[in-house]
FIDREN-20172 format. One record per atom (N, C-alpha, C, CB): residue in three letters; z negated, x negated, y negated. Coordinates in steps of 0.05 Angstrom, whole numbers, plus 5000, padded with zeros to 4 digits. Glycine has a CB too. Example, Ala and Ser with C-alpha at 12.3 -4.5 7.8 and 13.67 -1.06 7.14 Angstrom:
<rs>
ALA484447365114ALA484447545090ALA484447365066ALA481947745089SER485847435045SER485747275021SER484347424999SER488647185012
</rs>
This chain:
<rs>
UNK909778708276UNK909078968286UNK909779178265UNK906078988294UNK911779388277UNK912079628260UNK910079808258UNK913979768267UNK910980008239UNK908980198232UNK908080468260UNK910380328202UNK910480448272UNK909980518302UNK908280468311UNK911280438318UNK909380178325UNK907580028340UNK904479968333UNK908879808341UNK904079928301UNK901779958294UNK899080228305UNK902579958267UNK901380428294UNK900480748301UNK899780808332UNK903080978292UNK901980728345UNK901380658379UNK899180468384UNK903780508394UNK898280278378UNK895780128386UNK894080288380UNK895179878374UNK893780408355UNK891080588342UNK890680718371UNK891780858312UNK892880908368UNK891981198386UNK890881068421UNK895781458389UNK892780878423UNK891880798453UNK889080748457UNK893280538463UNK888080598440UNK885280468434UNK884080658435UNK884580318410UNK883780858420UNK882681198414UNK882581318438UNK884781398396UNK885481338453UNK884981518480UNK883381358495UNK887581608498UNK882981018495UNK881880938527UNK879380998513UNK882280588546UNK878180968489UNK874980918485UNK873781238480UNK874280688454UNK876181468491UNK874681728490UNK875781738522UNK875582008463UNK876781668536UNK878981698555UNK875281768576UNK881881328562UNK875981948592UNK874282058611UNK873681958637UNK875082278614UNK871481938655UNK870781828679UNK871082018698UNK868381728678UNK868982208700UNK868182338713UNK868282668712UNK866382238713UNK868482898731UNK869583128732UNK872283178733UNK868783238715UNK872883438753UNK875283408766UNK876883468729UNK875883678799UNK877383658714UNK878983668694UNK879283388672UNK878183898681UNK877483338671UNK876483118653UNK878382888667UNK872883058654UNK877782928689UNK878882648714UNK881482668705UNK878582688754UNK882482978698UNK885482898701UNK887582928675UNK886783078726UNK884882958655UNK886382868639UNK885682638629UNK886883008624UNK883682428643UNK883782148634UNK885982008659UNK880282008632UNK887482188680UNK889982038691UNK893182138668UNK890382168730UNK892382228664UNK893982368642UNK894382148627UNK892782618626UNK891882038614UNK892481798589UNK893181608605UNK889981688568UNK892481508629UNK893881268639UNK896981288649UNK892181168663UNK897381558652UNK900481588658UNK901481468632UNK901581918663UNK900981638612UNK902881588582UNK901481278579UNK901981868547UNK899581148576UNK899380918576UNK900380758578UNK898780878583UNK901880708609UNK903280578617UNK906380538604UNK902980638638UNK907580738599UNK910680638583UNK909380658558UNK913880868584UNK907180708543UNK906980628520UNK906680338517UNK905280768510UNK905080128540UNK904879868532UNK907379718540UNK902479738543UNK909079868552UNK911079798570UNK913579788538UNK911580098602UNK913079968522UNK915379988508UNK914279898471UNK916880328515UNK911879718480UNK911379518461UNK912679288451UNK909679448467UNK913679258470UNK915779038470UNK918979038468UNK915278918493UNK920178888457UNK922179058442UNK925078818465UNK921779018392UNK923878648485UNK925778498489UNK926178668527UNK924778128482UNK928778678527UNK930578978538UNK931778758567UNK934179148506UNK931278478563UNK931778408590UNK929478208608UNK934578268588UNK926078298594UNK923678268606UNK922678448623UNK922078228591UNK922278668601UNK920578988608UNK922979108628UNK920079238573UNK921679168652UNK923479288673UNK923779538660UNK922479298704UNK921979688659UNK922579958650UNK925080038623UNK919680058643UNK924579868604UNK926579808585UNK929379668594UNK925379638566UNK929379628621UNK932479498632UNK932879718650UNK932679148651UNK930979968663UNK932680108662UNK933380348652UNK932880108675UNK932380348626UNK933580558612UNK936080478601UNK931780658591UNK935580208594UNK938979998574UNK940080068605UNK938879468559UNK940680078626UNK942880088648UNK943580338641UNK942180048679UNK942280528644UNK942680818641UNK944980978611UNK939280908637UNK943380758589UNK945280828563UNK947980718568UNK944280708534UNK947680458577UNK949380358582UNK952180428597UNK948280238588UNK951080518622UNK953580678631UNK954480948620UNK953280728658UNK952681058606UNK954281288588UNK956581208578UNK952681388564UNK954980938546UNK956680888540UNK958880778547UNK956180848530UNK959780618566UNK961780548585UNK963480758588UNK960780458610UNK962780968594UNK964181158607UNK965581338576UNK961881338631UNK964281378564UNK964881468536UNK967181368516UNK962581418523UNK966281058523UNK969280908509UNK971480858528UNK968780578495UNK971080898557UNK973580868571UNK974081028568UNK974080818592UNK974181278559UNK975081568554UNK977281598535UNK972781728543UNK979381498530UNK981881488514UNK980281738491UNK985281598534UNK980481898506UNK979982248489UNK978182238475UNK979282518505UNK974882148485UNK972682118475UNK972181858455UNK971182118496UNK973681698461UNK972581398447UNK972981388410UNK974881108463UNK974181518401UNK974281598372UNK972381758357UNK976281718368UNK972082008370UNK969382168363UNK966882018373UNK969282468376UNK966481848386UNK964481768403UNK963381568385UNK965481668433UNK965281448369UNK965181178359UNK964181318333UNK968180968360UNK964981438324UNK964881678300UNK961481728302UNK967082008308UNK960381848320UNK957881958325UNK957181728331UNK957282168343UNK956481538340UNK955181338347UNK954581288305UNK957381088371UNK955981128301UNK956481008266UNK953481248250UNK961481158247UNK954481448255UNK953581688240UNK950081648250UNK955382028251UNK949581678275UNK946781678285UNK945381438269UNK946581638320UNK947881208279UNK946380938271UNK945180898237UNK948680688279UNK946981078225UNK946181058191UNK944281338198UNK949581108160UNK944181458206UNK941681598202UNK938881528207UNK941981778215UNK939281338230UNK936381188238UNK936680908234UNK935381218270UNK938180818215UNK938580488202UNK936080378204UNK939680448168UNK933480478206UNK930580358200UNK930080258227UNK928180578190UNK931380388247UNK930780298269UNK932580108291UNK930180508278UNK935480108274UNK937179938288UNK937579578282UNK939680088285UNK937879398300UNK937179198302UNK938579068282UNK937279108326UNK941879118281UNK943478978269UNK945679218251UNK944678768291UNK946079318233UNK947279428230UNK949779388218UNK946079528225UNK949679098210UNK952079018192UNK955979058211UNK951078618182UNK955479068236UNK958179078251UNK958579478256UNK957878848289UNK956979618250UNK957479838253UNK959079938245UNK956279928251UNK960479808220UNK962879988218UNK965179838224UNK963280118191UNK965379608243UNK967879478258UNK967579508293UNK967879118247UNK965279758299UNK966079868325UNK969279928336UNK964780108326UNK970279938323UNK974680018329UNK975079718327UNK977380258296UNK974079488328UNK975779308324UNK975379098345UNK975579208296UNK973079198366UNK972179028386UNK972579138405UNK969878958386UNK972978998427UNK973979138456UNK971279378468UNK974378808485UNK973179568488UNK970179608503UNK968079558506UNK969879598519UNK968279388521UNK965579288539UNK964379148519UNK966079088567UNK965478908502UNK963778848480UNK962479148459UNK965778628462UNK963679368458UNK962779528444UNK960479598452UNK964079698441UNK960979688484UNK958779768497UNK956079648493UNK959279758519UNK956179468503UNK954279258498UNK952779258478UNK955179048499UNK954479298455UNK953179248423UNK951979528419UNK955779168395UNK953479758425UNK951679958427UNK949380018435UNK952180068434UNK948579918460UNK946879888477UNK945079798465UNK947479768496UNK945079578460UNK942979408456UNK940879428425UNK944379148459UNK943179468403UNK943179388372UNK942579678361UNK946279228359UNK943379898375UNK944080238367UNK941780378378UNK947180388382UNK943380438403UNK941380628414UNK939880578428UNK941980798425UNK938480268445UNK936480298455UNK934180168439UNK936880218479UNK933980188418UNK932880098396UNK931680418387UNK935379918374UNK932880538387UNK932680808367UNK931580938396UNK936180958347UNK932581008421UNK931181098446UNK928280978444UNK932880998473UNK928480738447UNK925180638448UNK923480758429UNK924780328443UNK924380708400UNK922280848381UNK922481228375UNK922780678349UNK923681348388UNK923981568384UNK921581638409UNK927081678383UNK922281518431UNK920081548450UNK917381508452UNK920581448465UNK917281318429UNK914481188414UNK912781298406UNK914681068395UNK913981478398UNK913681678379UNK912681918383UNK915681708369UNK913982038409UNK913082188434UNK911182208443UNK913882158452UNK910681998446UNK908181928473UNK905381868450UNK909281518500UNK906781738423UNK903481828399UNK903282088404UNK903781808359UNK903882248395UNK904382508389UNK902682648414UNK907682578386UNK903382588442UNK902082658464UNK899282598473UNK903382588481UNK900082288464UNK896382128456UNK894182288451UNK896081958425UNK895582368419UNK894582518401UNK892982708409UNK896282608387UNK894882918424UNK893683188435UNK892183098452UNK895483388447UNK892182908468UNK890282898497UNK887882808482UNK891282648524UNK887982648457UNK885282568454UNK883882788437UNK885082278442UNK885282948424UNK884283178413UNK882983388434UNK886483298399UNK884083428451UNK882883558472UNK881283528491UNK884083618481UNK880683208496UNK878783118511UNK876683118485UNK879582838529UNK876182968465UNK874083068447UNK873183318438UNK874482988428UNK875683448440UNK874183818437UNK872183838467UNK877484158440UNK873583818495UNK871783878511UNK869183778513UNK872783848527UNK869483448510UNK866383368505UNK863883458480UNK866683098502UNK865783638462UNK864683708434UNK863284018451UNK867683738401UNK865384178457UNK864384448475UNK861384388493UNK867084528500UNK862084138510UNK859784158528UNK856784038523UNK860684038551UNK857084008497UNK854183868477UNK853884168459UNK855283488448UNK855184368454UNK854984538441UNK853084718462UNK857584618430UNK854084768488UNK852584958504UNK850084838516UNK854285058527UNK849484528510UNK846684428516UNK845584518495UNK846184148520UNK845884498470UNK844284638448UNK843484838449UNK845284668428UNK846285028450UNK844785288472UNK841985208484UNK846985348504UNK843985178505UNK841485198529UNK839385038515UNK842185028563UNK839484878506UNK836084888488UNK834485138481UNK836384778457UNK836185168466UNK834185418446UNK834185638462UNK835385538413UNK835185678477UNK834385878507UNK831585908513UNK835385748536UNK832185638527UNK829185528542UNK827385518525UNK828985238554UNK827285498490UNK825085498478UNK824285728470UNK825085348460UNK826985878460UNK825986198457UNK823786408479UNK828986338457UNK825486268508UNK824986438529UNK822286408540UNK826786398548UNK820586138539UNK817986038547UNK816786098516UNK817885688562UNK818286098493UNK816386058466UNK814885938467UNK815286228455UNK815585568475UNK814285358471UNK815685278483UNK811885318475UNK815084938468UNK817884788475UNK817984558454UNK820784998473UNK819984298456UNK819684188433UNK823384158423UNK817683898438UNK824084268408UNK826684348407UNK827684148391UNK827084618397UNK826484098368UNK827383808359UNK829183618374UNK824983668356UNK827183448390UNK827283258402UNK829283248425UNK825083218407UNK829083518431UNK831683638446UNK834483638431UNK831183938452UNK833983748416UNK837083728402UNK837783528385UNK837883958386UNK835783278380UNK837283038376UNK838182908405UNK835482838359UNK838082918425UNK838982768448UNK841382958450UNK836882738477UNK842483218451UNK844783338457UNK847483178462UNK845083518439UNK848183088437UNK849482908437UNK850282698461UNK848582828420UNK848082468455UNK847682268474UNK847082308513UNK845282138461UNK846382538506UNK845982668541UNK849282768547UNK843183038544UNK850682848526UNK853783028535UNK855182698539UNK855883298500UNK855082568524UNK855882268535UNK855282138558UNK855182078521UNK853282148565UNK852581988586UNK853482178618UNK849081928582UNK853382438609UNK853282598632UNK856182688636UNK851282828630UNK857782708611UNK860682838615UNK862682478614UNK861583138581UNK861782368600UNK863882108599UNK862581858619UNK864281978563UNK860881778612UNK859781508621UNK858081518651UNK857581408597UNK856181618669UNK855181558688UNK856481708709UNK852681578685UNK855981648726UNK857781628755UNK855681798767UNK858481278773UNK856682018775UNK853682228791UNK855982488796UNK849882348761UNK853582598815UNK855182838829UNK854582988825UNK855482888849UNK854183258820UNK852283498825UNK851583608858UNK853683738808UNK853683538875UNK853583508898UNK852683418917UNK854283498901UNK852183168907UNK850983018920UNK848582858900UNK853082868934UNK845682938896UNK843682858876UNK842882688871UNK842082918874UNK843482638902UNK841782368915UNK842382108923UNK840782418935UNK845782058913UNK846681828924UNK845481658923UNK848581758919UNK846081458945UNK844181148930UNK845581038910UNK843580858951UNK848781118909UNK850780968893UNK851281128856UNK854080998915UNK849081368856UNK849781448822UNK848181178809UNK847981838808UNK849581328792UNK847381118760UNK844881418762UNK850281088705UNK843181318747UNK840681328746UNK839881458711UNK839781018755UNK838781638700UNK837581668666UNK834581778673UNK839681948641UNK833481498662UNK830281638664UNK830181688632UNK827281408677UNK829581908629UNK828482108598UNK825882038592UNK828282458601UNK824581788585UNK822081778579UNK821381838561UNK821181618580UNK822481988536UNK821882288527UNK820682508540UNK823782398521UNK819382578554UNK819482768569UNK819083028566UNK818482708583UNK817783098543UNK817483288536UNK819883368519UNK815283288528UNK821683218525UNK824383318514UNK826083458534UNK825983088505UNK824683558552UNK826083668580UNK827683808575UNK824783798598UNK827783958560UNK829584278551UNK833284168551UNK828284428504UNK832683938532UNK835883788531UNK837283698563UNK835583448510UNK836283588576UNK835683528605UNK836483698624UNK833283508609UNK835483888621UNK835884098634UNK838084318631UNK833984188632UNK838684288607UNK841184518596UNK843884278609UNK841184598546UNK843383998610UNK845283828606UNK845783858644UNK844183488587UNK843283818662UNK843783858685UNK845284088700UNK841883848692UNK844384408679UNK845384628688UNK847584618674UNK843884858686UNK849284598660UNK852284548651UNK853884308669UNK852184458618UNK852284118676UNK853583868698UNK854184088723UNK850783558709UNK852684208731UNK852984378756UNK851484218778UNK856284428765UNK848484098766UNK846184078787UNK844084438792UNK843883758773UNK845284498775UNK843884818780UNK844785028768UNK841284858773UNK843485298769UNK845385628755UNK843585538719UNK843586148779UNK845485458711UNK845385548688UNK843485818675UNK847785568686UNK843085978687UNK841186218689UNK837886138691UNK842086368717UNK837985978706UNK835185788713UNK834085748687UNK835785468727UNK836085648665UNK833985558640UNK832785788633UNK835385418613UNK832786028629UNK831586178629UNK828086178639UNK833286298639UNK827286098660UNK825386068667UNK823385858665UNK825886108682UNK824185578635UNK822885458627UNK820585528626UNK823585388613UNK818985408629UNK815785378629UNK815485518644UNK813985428606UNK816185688659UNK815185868676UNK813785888700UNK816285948679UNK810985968700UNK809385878726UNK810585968754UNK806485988725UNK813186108747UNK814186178780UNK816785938784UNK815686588785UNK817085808759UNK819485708756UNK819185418769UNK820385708724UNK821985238765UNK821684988779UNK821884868744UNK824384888808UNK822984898725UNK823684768709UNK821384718683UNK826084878703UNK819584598686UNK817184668680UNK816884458655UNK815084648705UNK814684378635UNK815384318609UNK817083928606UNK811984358590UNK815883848629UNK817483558634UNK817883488660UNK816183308622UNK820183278668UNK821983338685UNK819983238708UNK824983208681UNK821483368739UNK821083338762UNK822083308781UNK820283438767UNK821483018791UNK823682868808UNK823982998836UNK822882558811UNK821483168840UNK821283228860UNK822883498877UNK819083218859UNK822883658848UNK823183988859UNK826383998840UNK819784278845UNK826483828815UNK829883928798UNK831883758810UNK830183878758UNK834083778822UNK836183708831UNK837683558801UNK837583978848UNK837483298809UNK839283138785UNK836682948763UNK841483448763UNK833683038770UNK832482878759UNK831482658769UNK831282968751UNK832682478752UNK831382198772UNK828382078777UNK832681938761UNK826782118754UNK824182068746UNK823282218736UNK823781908733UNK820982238748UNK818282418732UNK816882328714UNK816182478748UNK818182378683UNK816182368662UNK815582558647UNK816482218646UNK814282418621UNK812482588603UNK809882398590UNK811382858622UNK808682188607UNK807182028594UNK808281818577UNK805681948610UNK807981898553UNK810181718533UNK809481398536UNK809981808496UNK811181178532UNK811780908538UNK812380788569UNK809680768527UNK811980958585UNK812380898609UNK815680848625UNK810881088620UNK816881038607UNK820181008618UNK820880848625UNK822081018606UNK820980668609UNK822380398607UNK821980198635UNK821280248579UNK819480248629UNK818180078667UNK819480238686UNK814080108679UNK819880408694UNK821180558706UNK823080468711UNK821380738699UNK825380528688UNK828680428684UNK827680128701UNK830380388639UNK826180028688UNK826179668702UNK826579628726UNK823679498702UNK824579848740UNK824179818765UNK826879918783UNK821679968772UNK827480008776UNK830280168780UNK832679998782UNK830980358757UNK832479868764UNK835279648759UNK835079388772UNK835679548727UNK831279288770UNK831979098796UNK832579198823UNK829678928802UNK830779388826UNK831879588851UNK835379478862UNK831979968835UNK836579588841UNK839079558843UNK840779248851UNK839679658820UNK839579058827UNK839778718834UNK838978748865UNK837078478813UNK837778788874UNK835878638902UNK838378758916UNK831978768915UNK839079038916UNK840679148939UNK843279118937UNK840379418942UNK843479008916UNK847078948911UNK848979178912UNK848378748935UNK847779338887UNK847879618883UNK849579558859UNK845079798881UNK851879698848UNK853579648832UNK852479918803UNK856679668849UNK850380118810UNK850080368797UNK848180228769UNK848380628820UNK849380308753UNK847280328725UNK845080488719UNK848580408704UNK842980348700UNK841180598703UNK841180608665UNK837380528726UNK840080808657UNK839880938631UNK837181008629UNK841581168628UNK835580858595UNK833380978587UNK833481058565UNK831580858590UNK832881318558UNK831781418529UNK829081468524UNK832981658522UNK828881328500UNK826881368489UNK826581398462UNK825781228496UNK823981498453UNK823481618429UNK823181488410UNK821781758427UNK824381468382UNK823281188363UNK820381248360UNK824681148330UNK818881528356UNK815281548354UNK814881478384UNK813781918345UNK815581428406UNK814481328430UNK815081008426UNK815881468458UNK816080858414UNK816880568414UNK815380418403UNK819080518404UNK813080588390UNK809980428381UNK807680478399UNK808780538352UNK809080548429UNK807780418443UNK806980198459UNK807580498448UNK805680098465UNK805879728470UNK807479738495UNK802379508478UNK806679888522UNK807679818538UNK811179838534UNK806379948558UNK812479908515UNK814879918518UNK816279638503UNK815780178509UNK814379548500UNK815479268484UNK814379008510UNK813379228443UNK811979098520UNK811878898552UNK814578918575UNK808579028573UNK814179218578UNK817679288586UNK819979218581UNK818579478581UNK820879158557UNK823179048540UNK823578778542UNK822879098513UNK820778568546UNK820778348552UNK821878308579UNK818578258548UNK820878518596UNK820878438623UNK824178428629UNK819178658642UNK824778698618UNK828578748616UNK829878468614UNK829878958582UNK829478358591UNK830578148580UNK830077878607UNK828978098547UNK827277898612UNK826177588637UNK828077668658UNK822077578654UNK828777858666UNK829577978687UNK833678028689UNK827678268685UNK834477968664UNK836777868665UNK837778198669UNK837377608690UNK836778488661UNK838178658665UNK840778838654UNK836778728669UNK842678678665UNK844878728654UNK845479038668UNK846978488660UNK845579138677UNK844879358691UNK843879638675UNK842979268708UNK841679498661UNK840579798647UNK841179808622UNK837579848646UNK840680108613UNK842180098574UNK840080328563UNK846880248567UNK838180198551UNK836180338537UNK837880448512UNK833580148530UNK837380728514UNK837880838485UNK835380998474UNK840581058486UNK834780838438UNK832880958431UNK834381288407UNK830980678416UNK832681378415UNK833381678401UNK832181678370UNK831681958419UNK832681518351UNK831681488324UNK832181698310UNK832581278311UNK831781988310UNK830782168287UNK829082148270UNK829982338293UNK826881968261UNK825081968252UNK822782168253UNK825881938236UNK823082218267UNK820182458269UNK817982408287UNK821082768282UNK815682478291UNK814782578306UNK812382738302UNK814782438320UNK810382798326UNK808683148311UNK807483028281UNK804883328338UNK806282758281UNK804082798261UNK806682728228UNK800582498269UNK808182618227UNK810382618212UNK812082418218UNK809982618187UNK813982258184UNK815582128192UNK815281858211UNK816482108173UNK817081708211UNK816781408230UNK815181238205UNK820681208241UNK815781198182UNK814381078165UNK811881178160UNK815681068146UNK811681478161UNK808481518154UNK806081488177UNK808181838143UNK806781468200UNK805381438225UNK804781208231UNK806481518244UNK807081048238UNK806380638242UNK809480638251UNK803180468276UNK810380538227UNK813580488229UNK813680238246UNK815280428197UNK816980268263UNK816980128281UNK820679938266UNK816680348314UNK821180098251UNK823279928229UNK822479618229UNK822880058194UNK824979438228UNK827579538234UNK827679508271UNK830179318214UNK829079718280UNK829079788315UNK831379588326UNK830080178325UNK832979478303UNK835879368313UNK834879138325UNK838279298290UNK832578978296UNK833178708296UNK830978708320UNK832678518266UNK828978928327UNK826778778344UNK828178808378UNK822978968340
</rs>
């Protein structure tokens, strides 16, 4: 493997593991990476009478060159520029040692040797080369967008905390992040439709982390963005933790810390029984994970074979009375 081809695996790997699910722009520029995708794995391979797509680009050079050396007029300069390219991109041509006894072999054997040893050698990696380069930008630009739409949940955090002046903003803006993932790349949901039986599912058993939640819902386009404004507000719907009942896009009603998780459970067998293909998502707090019931929960996950759900714990170390160590450390979170 060349240094190309090396560089081409990187970037491919890069675009599928940022490469996008869901939303119409997003959608299309993760068809975007599967377009370039495809002749990129296609022109991994360097053997020109396997890879269809590589037999027909060699037909294509091919009859140029055919036509170039039957050319009485052309076949001297032709042969001339050919030699010249080939010592210019010698790194990339197969065989170079007959290049300067092109005048001494017939046509069609020329052709051929051109073809194969010259230029579709140097076509493939020049194209290689291309399509990194394009990689490149697409994955630069799909990470800027997912970087933009975690920036305006932050926002919308400190909105909602400024605007009610109360709030827990912290805890909010460590999930930013992990909510712009789940909501812009990873879960399958609509804003259109709230209620499918077929989305994935995020119960926030954080709950008083609503503010993140909510900026993340009103940027998804489950509501006017304008709305956060009216956090805490007794005329408002968006009130200090979430409501399954009255916010469009919340799945569960919490706020009583350790309970999530039973929830998510119930949810995912839910899903087992109905032969429901949707994932469900739990976050929770590392200061909520010293509570028992989330470790009876965690058992149950495990008895219950739920491949289905994907608890994420939100480890900042904080919570009101202080750090995770000074309260009743729950370290190490990996191994338990």
């Amino acid at each position: 493997m060349n240094l190309v081809d090396l560089t081409l695996v990187i970037f491919v790997a890069l675009t599928v593991f940022v490469g996008i699910k869901r939303g119409f722009l997003i959608s299309l520029l993760s068809a975007l990476r599967f377009i370039i995708a495809i002749p990129l794995s296609l022109f991994v391979g360097n053997n020109y009478n396997v890879i269809i797509y590589n037999k027909v680009v060699r037909r294509y050079i091919l009859e140029y060159v055919s036509k170039k050396l039957n050319d009485s007029g052309e076949i001297t300069k032709f042969t001339e520029n050919v030699k010249s390219f080939a010592n210019t991109f010698s790194f990339f041509v197969k065989d170079n040692s007959t290049v300067k006894s092109l005048s001494n072999i017939n046509s069609n054997e020329a052709a051929v040797y051109i073809t194969d040893n010259i230029l579709c050698p140097i076509v493939q990696e020049i194209i290689k080369i291309l399509l990194i380069l394009l990689t490149f930008v697409l994955f630069y630009v799909i990470t800027n967008i997912i970087l933009s739409f975690a920036k305006k949940i932050r926002k919308g955090i400190i909105e909602e905390v400024y605007s009610s002046q109360s709030g827990h903003p912290g805890g909010s803006l460590s999930i930013a992040d992990i909510l712009t993932v789940l909501y812009f790349y990873e879960m399958n949901i609509n804003p259109e439709n709230p209620k499918d039986e077929n989305r994935d599912r995020l119960v926030l058993s954080k709950g008083h982390c609503s503010p993140a939640l909510y900026a993340t819902l009103a940027n998804k386009g489950f509501f006017d963005v304008e709305e956060l404004k009216s956090f805490r507000n007794i005329n408002g719907k968006l009130q200090g933790h979430p409501d399954m009942k009255n916010i469009p896009g919340v799945d569960m009603t919490t706020g009583s810390l350790g309970q999530g998780l039973s929830d998510a459970n119930g949810m995912a067998i839910a899903g087992k029984l109905d032969k429901k293909d949707y994932r469900v998502y739990c976050i929770l707090g590392d200061g909520e994970i010293e509570e028992g019931q989330i470790w009876e929960a965690a058992m149950a996950s495990n008895k219950y074979k739920l491949d289905n759900l994907c608890v994420i714990v939100d480890n900042n170390n904080l919570q009101i009375d202080g750090t995770i160590e000074e309260v009743m450390s729950s370290y190490p979170i990996d191994e338990k």
